[in-house]
N, C-alpha and C positions, 0 to 999 in steps of 0.2 A: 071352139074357136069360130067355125060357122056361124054357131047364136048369134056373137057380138059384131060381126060383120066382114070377119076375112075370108077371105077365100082360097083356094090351092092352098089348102094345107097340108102338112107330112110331118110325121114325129122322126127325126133320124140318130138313134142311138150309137153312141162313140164311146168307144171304151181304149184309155191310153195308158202308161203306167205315168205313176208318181214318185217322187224322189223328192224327201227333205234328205238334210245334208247332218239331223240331228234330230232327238226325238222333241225337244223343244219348238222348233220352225213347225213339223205337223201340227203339234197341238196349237200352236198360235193360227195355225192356217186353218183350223177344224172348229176352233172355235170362236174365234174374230171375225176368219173370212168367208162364213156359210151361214145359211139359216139356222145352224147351232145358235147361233148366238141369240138370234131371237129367244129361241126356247130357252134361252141361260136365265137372261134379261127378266123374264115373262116369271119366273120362280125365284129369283134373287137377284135385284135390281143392282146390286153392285159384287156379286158373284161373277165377274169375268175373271177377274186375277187367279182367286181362288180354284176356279174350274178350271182353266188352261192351267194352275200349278199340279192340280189332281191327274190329269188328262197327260199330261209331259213324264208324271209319275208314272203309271200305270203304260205308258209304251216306252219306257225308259226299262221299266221290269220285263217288259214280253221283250223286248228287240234290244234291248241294250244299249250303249251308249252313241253307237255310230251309227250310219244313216240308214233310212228306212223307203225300202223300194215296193212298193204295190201299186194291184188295178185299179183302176178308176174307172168309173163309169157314168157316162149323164144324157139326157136325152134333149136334145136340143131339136124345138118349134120354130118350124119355116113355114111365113105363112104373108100374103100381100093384101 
């Protein structure tokens, strides 16, 4: 971040739980609303349907029908 011109910078890692209310909302949230999606995009230009159908599968199998509670974690750059 220095290189390009900020200053006072700090990496500050937060880590919260997550709660979809089904295993459908996570998979729509993991792969609509992240840089998943890019990487969907990037190898099957109209593979989003299909990949959240796959991805809704597959935690619908490990966790079951109802809601699905895990950590989270992400590293969030403060920097002026």
């Amino acid at each position: 971040m220095t290189s390009v011109g900020f200053e006072n910078c700090s990496l500050v890692q937060r880590d919260e739980r997550s709660v979809a209310a089904a295993p459908e909302l996570a998979a729509i949230a993991y792969c609509l609303g992240t840089p998943l999606r890019n990487e969907i995009l990037a190898r099957d230009p109209v593979g989003l349907e299909r990949a959240t159908a796959a991805a809704t599968e597959a935690l619908r199998s490990h966790f079951g029908t109802g809601p699905i509670d895990g950590g989270i974690s992400g590293v969030v750059v403060v920097a002026s």
